[in-house]
N, C-alpha and C positions, 0 to 999 in steps of 0.2 A: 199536679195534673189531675184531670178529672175524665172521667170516662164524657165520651160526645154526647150522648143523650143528658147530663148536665150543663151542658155551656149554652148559655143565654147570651144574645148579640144582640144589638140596634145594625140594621144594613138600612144603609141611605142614599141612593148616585153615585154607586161603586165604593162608596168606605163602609166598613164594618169595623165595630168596638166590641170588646164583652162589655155586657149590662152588669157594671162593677158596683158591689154592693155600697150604699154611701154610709160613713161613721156615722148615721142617726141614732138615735137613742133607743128608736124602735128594733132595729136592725141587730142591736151592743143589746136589747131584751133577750131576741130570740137566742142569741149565742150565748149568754148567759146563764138560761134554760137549759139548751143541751147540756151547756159546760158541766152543770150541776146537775144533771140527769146522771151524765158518764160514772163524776162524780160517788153518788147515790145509788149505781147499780154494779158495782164492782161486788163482783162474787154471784151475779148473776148472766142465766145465758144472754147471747146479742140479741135473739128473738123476742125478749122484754124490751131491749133498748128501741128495737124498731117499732115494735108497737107504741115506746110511746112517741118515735118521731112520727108516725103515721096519725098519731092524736093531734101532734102541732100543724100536720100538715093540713087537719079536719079543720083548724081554726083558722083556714084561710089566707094562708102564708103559701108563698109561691112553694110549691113542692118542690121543685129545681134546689132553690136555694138549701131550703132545708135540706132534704137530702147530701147535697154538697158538704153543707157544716158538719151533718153529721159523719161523715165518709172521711173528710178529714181526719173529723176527733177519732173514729174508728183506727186510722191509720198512728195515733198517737197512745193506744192501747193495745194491751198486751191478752190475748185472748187463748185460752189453751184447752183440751181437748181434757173431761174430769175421766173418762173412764180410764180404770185402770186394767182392762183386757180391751185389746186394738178390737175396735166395732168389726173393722173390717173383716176379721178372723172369724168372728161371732156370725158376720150374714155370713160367711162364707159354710162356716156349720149348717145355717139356718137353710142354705142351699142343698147340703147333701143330704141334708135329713130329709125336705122336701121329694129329692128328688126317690127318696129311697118310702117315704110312708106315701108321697102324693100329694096333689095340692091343697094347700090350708084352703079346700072350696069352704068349709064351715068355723064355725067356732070351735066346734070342740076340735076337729082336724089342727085348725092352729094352737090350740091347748096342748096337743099331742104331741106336735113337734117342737113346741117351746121345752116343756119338760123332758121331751128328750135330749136335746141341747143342754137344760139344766144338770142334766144326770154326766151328762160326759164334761161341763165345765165346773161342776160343784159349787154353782152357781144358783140363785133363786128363778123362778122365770118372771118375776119381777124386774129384777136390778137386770135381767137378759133382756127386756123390752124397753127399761131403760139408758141403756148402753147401745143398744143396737144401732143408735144412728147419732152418739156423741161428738162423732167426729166431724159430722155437718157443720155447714158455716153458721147457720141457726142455732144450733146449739152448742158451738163454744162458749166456755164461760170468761168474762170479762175478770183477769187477776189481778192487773195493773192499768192505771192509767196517769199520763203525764200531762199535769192541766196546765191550758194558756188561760189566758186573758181574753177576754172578750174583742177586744183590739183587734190583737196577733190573730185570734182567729179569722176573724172578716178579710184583715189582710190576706193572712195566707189565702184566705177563698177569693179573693182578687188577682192574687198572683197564679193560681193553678187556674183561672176562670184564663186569662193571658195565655197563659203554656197550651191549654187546652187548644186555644182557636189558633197556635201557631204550628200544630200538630200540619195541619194541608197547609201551610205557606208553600208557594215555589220559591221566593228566595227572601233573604231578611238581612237587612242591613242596618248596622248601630254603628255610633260613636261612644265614647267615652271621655270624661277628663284626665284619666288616667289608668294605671294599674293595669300597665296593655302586659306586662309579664303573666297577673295572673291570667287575663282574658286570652294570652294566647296559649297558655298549660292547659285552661280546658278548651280551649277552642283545638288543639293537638290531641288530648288527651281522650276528646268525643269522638273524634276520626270525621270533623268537619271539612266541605270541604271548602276554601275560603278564597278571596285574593282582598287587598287593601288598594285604594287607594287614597290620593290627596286631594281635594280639594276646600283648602282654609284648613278640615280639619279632615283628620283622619277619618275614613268611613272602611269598616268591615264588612263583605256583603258575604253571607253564604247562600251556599246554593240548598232548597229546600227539597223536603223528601221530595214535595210532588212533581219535580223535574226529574228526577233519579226515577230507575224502572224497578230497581231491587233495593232493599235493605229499607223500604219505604218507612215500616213502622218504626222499627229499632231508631235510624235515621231521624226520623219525624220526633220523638222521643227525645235523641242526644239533644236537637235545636232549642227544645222545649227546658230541658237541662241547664243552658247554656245562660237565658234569661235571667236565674238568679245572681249570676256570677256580674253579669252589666249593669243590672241597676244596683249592685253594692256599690257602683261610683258616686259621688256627689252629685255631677252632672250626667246625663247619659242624655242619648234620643234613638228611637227606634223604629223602623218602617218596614215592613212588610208586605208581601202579596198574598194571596190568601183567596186559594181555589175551593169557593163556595160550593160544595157539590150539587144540594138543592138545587139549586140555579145555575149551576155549572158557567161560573161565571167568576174572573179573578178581580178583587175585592181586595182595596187599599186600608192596610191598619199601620198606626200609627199609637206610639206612646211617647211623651218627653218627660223628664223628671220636673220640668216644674209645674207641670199641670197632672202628675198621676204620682209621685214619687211618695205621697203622705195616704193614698189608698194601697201601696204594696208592702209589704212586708219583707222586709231586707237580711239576708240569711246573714249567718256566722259563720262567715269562710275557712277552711282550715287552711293550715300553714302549706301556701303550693312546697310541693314536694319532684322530684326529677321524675322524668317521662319516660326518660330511656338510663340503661345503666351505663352506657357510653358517656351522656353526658354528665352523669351522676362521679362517675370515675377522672373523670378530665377534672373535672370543678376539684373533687379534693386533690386529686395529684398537683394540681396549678397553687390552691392555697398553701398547703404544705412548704411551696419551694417559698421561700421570702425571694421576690424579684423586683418589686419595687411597682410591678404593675397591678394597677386594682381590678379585679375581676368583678364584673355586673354579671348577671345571668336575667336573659331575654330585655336585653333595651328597649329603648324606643325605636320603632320601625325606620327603615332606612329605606330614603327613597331610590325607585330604578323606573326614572320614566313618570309617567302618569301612574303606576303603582310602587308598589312598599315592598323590602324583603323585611322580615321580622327574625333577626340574627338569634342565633341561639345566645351567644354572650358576646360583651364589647371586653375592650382588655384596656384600662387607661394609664395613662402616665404622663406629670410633665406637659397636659393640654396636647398631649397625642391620644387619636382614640381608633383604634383597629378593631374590626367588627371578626368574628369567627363562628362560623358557622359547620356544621360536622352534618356531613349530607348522607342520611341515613334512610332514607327514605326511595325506595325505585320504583317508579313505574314507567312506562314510555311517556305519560300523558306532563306526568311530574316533571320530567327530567326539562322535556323539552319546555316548562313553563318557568322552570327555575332556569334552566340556558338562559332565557330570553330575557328575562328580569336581571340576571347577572351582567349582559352584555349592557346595562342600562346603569353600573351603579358606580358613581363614583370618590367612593372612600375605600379605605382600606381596610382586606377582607381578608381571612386565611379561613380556606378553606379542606377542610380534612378528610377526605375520603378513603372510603373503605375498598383497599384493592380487589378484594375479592368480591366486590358487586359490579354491575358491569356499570362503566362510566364514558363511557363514548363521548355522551352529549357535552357535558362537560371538557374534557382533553379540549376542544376547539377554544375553550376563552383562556387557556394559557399565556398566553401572549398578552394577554392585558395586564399591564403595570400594576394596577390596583388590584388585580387580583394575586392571592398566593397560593397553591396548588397545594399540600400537604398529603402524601397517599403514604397508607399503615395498614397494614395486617396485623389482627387480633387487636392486640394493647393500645391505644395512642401514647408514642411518644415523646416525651417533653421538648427534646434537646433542638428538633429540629426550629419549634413554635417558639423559644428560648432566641432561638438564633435571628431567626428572623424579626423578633421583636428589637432586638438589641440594634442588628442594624440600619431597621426601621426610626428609631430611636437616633441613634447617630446620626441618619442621614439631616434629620429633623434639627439637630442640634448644632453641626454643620451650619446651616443655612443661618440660623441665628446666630452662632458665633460673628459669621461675617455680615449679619446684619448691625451686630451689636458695635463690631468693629467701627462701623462706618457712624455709629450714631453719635451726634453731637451732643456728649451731656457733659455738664460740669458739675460735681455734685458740692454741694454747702452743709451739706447735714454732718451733726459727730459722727454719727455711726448708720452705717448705709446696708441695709440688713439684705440678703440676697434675692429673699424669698420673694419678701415687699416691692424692689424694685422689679423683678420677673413679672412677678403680678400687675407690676405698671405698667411695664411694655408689654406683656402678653408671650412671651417666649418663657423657656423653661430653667430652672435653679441653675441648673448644672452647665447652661451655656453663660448662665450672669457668672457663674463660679469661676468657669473657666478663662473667659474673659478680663475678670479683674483680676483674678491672682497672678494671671499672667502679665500682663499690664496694669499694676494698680497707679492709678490718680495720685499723680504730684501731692505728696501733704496726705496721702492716708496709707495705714498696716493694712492689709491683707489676713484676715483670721478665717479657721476654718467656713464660718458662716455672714462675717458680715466684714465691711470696711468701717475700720476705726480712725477718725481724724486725729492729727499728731496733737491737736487742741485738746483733745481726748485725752488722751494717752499721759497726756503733761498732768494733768488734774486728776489721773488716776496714779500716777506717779509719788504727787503729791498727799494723797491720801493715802500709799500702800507704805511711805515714810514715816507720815505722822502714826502711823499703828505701829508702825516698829521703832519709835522711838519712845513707845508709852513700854513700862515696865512690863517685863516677862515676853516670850514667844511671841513671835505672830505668825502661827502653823500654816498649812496649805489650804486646807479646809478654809481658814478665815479670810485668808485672800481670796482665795477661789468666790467666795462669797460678797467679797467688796468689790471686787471686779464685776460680777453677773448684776450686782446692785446697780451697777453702772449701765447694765443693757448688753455686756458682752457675754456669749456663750464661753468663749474660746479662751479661761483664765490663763493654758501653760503657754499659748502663743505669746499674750501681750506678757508675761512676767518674762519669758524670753528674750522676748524685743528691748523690755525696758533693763535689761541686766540684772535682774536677781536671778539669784541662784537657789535651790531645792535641797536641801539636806535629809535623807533621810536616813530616819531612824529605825528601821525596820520594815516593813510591806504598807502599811497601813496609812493612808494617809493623814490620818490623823496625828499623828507622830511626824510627819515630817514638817521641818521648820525654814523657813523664808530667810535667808541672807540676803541683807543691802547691795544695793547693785552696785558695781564698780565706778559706775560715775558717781555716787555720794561717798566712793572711797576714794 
């Protein structure tokens, strides 16, 4: 971001652009000048650096720009204050002395009271006229600086040139290709204020400081924020309003990643991290328990209506997908906008509420199927969300069981693996599971994980013979291993089925040895 008196626009019949620097070669000179000034002046005050941007400015380069570059790289340097007695303490001397011999109207008057400041700081009245005003922005001295690229610069000065002029937007709206988790940790995390909807694609619109009566700046600022976080997508597009104050006149800006995506400079995100310690707390409590359901944190938006709730976490399993959301947030404006979107949504939600905030609004959509009510004080606890998934889960499994019942398959394959077949019809493991073992198919075993045809079974039969007719053992381990060779998980089912027997010799499976089944005795 750049202070306003640097932002350069093109305004044309209501649209406005920033005048974004183009990668010319002329452009990649001048930043490569400063870079190497910054560079070249480390260990010196900023008041040399300006001087020499004020020289580049003499050679007829937009002052805007430059200044901008440099402000940037300012911001990319480490600048620190050399005296080692606080200036401020020193004028503050330089006052009482004053006030006590009179004003320095002359030279020697100020000779007087330099050296009497000298005498009480032990100091020269040299190094005291030099010090006196170290702490200035002018005379900080330049200790470190972290260099870009000529590139990366201009970029960055494209990208803050953008941020800048969305400072006055009244409202701004973007899509993305993705990575709506991160976009909604800071779009949450800015304290934006937002709604989603659908058309083809997702669009976010927030609402801009210059609609809001307070928090304008900070506000205007967060939105500004928010920019780098959307075009870290592949694709992104962005439209804005944008209350020209000159002209007091609101003014259409537009950016899309394939016509601006190679003039910005694309940050290095850090790892989103939890918003609230609520849901930070749930998320480990829920991975800890092994339940079988996979925990997302912030999905994909879920439609309710012409708009989107963007769930704090989905819960999956099995091609069931339950959204959860922990409504942590009050205000009367809120509640009643979330009531309204809830009454709209139809999948499956559990929602957790903290009894001790007031929840009124909410209490009314009880009644709705798809929704699950969850209220806790203090801790959230698992058992209840445990519960409810399980016979969310059943109910679901249920319905396929008696789907499955009713379906017309005949199967031909050796071995009919549960998972694969689920995945063909579209329902879940554990209703194929349950299904076949209860009724397995004329001519196939039933194993923990798949259907084995007795065609199978004969030909492993076969082979678990001719091993144990070749000299020495043939332990468990090595079955277990010609069986799995064969496609089967489940080696102590089929040795069961086919009548061998397990000897063991002690814990180990390694030690224990395969007796011939009783039908080759």
């Amino acid at each position: 971001m750049l202070p306003s008196g640097l932002l350069v626009v093109y305004k044309r019949k209501g649209e406005i652009q920033p005048r974004y620097a183009k990668l010319s070669s002329e452009n990649l000179d001048i930043a490569n000048r400063l870079i190497e000034a910054y560079g070249d002046h480390i260990g010196e005050k900023k008041k040399v650096l300006a001087s020499f941007v004020a020289d580049l400015e003499n050679e007829g380069y937009e002052y805007r720009f430059v200044r901008a570059l440099a402000l940037l790289l300012d911001r990319r340097g480490t600048f620190i204050c050399s005296s080692k007695i606080n200036p401020a303490d020193l004028r503050k001397k330089i006052f009482q002395a004053t006030e006590k011999y009179g004003l320095a109207t002359t030279l020697e008057k100020r000779q007087r009271i330099l050296e009497v400041v000298a005498s009480e700081t032990a100091l020269s009245t040299e190094i005291i006229e030099e010090q006196l005003y170290a702490d200035l922005d002018s005379e900080l001295i330049l200790e470190k600086f972290e260099k870009p690229s000529a590139l990366e610069l201009l970029q960055q000065y494209n990208l803050s040139l953008a941020q800048t002029l969305l400072f006055d937007c009244t409202e701004l709206s973007f899509k993305a290709s993705g990575n709506w988790q991160r976009l909604f940790y800071f779009v949450k995390k800015l304290g934006l204020i937002y709604e989603v909807s659908r058309d083809g694609d997702f669009w976010v619109k927030i609402d801009g400081p210059a609609s809001l009566f307070k928090l304008t700046k900070r506000y205007g600022s967060n939105i500004a924020k928010l920019l780098p976080v959307v075009i870290a997508n592949q694709e992104w597009a962005i439209s804005a309003k944008i209350l020209w104050e000159y002209t007091n006149e609101i003014c259409s800006f537009k950016m899309e990643s394939t016509k601006h995506s190679s003039l910005l400079r694309k940050p290095n995100l850090q790892q989103v991290t939890y918003d609230s310690t609520g849901e930070e707390s749930f998320a480990n409590q829920f991975e800890a328990v092994k339940t079988g359901w996979t925990l997302k944190r912030e999905p994909e938006p879920v439609l309710a209506g012409n708009q989107v709730i963007v769930p704090d976490f989905s819960l999956e399993k099995a091609g069931l997908k339950v959204y959860l959301e922990i409504v942590g947030f009050w205000t009367e404006e809120y509640l009643r906008r979330k009531a309204d979107k809830l009454k709209q949504v139809d999948v499956k939600m559990i929602l957790l509420v903290n009894e001790a905030l007031s929840c009124e609004k909410l209490t009314a959509l009880e009644k709705r199927p798809q929704l699950h009510f969850i209220y806790y004080r203090g801790k959230i606890s698992l058992a209840p969300i445990l519960r409810y998934l399980h016979a969310a889960f059943e109910e679901v499994k249920t319905k396929e069981i008696k789907m499955l019942e009713n379906l017309p398959v005949k199967f031909t394959e050796p071995i009919v693996v549960y998972a694969e077949f689920a995945g063909r019809v579209g329902v879940s493991v554990e209703a194929v599971q349950a299904v076949l073992t209860a009724n397995p198919p004329s001519g196939y075993l039933p194993t923990t994980n798949s259907l084995v045809s007795e065609e199978k079974l004969h030909q492993i039969h076969l082979s678990l013979d001719e091993a144990l007719s070749q000299p020495g053992k043939l332990t468990l381990n090595q079955a277990t291993q010609l069986i799995e060779a064969a496609g089967i998980n489940d080696a102590s089912c089929v040795l069961t089925h086919l009548g061998y027997k397990i000897a063991w010799h002690g814990i180990s499976s390694e030690q224990a040895e395969i007796l011939p089944s009783k039908v080759n005795n």
